[in-house]
C-alpha positions in Angstrom: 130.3 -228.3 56.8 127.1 -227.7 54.5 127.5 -227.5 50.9 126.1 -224.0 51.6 129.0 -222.6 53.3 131.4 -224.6 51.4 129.9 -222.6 47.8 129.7 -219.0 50.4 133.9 -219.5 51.0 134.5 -220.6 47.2 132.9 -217.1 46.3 134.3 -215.0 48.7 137.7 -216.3 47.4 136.4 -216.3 44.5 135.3 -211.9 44.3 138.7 -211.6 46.2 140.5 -212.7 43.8 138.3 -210.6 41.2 138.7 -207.4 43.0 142.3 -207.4 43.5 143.1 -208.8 39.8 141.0 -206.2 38.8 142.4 -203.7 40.6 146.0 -204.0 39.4 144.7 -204.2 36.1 143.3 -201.1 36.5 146.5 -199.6 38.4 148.3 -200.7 35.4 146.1 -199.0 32.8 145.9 -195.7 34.9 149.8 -196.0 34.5 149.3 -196.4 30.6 147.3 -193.7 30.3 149.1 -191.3 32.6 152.0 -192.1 30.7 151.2 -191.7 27.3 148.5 -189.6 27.1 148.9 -185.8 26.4 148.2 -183.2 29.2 144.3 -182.4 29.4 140.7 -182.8 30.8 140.9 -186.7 29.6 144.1 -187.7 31.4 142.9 -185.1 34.1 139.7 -187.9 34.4 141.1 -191.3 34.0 143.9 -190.5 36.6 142.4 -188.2 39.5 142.0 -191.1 42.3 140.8 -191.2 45.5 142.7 -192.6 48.4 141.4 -194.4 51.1 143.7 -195.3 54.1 143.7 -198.1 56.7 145.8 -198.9 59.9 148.2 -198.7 61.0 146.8 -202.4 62.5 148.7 -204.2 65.4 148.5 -207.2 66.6 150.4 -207.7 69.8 150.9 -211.6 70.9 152.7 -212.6 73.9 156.1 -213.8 71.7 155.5 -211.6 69.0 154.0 -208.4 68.0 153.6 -206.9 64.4 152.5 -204.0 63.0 150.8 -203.7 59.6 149.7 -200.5 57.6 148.7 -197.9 56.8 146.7 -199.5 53.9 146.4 -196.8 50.6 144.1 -198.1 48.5 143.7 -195.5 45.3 140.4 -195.8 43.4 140.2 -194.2 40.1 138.0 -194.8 36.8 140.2 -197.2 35.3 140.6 -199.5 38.6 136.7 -199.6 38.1 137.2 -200.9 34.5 139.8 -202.9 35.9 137.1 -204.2 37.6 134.8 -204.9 35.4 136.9 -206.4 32.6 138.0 -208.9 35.4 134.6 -210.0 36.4 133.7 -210.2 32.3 136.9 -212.3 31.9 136.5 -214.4 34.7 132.3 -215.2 33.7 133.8 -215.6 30.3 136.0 -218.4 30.9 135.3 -220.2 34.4 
């Protein structure tokens, strides 16, 4: 392998990990927020999501067969944060 596709899989691992970190960071927040903060327009707009769903997705071998899904991924503001406080922590430190 090429040092070039070598560095291509470390980064896709590497925004992987930085999506999904920063997603449940984000989930958590929303949960935070939800929680605590009073009934209005600004808990209205940090937790309103948008759902996308996947799947169900099978795979169907000869000696065995599994099915995965659906998939719900919920996007709100905070996942975005989420996000983006990953990706600052992660340049910060690695």
């Amino acid at each position: 392998m090429t040092p070039a596709s070598l560095m291509h899989r470390k980064n896709f691992k590497v925004y992987t990990v930085v999506l999904t970190g920063g997603l449940l960071v984000g989930s958590l927040m929303g949960e935070i927020v939800a929680r605590f903060l009073p009934a209005g327009v600004a808990r209205d707009f940090f937790t309103t999501s948008v759902a996308g769903r996947f799947g169900p997705i099978t795979l169907d071998l000869v000696a065995i067969g599994i099915t995965l899904g659906p998939l719900t991924l919920h996007l709100n503001v905070l996942s975005l944060v989420g996000i983006a406080l990953t990706a600052y922590l992660y340049r910060a430190f690695f």
